[in-house]
Residue, then its C-alpha position, 0 to 999 in steps of 0.5 A: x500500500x505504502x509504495x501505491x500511495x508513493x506511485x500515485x504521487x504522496x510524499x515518500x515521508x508520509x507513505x507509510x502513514x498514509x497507507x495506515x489510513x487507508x488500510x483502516x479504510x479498506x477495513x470498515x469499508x470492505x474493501x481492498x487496501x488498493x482500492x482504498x488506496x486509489x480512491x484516497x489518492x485520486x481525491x487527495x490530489x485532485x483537491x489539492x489536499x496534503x496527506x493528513x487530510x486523507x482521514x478526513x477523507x476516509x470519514x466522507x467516504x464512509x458516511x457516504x456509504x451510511x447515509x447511502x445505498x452504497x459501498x467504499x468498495x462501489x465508490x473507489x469504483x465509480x467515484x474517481x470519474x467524477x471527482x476531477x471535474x467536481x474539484x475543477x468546478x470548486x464543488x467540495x467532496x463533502x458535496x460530491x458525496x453528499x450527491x452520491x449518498x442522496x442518490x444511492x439512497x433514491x435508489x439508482x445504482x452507484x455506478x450510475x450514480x456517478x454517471x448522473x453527477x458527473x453529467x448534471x456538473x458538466x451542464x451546470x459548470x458549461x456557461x454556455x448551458x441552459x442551466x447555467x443561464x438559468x442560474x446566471x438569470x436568478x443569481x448573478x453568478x455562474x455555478x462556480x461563483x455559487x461553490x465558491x461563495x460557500x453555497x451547497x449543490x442542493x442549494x444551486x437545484x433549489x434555485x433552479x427548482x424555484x424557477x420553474x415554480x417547482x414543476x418537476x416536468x419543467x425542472x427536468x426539461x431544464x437539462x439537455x441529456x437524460x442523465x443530468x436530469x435524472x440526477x438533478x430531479x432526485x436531488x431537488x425533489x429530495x429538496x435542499x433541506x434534505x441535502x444539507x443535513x446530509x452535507x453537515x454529516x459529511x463535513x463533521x469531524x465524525x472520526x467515523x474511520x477510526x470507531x469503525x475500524x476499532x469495532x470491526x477489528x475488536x469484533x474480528x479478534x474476538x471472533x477469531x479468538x474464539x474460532x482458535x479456542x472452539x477448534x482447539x477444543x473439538x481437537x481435543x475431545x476428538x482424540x479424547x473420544x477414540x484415543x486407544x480405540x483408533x490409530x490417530x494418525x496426523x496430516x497436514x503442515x508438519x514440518x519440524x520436530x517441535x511440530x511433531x511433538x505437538x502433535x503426539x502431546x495432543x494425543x496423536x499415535x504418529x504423524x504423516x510427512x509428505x512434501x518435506x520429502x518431495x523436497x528433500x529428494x529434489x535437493x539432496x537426491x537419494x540421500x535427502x530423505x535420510x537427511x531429513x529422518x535425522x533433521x526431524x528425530x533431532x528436533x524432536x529429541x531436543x524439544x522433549x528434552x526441553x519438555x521434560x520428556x525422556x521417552x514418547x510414551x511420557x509426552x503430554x497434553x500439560x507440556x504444551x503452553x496454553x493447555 
């Protein structure tokens, strides 16, 4: 992650930092860290922003997916098409992805979503727009004089909602393509109110990304925690149950005496070693297995002399930590 974020143009001094973040980011928006990455990266510069604003950041993208029908996932999916030209219009990525939330939360699919602002902020950044003439008419100012004056996209539709009296007919008749319309009329019939509640949330200094990348990792650990502790334990009662009534034979990721010990303190009658031969005989030839019959009867002399051990017969369960 900290290289992604270095190729994609952060300070090599805050690299690592950096990729901190959006590995929490990856975490409580289930997404991948390269995704995470590149969402973080493609805001931060396109917005001109330092590193340390990358939390922030992480913040607005999860409450987007909150406060939406959404992901972090569908966002750095989608979201990276829109934001350039967002910023090049001065629109806030708290505004932007108070857009995407609002929409996603009406019901269109976030890919289209961020189709659909991308089309509505291109007519309203064009002056030479019906929109934008619209606005220039009831306004003074172009749309990028309103961002830039502190106003809310929600409040620039609720001036172009109020100017057709509040006909969602001739509000939509407004825009010039299919796209721009659908996102704009779901946005101001929503209304303006609506939009800057969401907008207050995305502006808040909510420290969203670390609460929930605490309460995913606690739970995680515990979970974890207990699947270890349930599996040791079925273990054990498996070889209580049928020990010296079945030969229990052990399989699968034993390497080295200590694991072989393990295995025969856990009530296991022998083990099965494979690929180490494999290994063996590829390296050393015919004389390679034996190497490694003496490897393995070396550790594990060494480890039941640790143990306190003198013969296999006297290796047990309590020799094993944690047991």
């Amino acid at each position: 992650a900290a290289y992604q974020a270095i190729s994609a143009g952060q300070k090599t001094e805050n690299a690592v930092a950096f990729a901190g973040q959006a590995t929490k980011l990856a975490a409580a928006g289930f997404t991948s860290s390269a995704s995470a990455v590149d969402i973080l990266t493609t805001a931060l510069n396109a917005y001109g922003m330092s590193a340390d604003a990358a939390g922030h950041v992480s913040d607005v993208l999860l409450t987007t997916q909150n406060l939406g029908k959404t992901s972090v996932d569908e966002l750095a999916s989608s979201m990276g098409r829109v934001i350039p030209l967002a910023s090049a219009y001065g629109v806030s990525i708290e505004n932007l992805s108070s857009v995407l939330a609002v929409l996603t939360a009406n019901g269109i699919d976030t890919a289209e979503a961020s189709t659909y602002a991308k089309s509505m902020l291109n007519e309203l950044g064009s002056t030479g727009s019906n929109v934008a003439k619209v606005l220039k008419a009831q306004t003074g100012q172009s749309f990028a004089d309103l961002m830039a004056s502190g106003k809310s996209l929600g409040d620039v539709l609720q001036v172009l909602y109020d100017s057709v009296g509040g006909d969602s007919t001739r509000f939509n008749g407004l825009w010039s393509s299919v796209e721009a319309g659908t996102a704009a009329l779901s946005l101001a019939s929503s209304g303006a109110g609506r939009f800057n509640e969401v907008l207050g949330q995305m502006q808040a200094d909510s420290k969203l990304t670390e609460s929930a990348y605490k309460t995913m990792t606690d739970t995680m650990a515990h979970k974890m925690d207990a699947l270890k502790t349930n599996a040791q334990n079925l273990g054990i009662a498996l070889f209580d149950a049928v020990g010296g009534k079945l030969t229990i034979l052990v399989d699968g990721g034993l390497r080295n005496g200590t694991d072989i010990f393990k295995a025969l303190a856990l009530g296991a009658d022998g083990v099965l070693i494979g690929r180490p031969f494999v290994t063996m005989v590829y390296g050393g030839g015919a004389q390679g297995p034996g190497v490694l019959v003496k490897k393995l009867q070396a550790e594990l002399a060494d480890t039941m002399a640790m143990c306190g051990a003198h013969s296999l017969a006297e290796i047990r369960r309590d020799m094993l930590f944690g047991y």
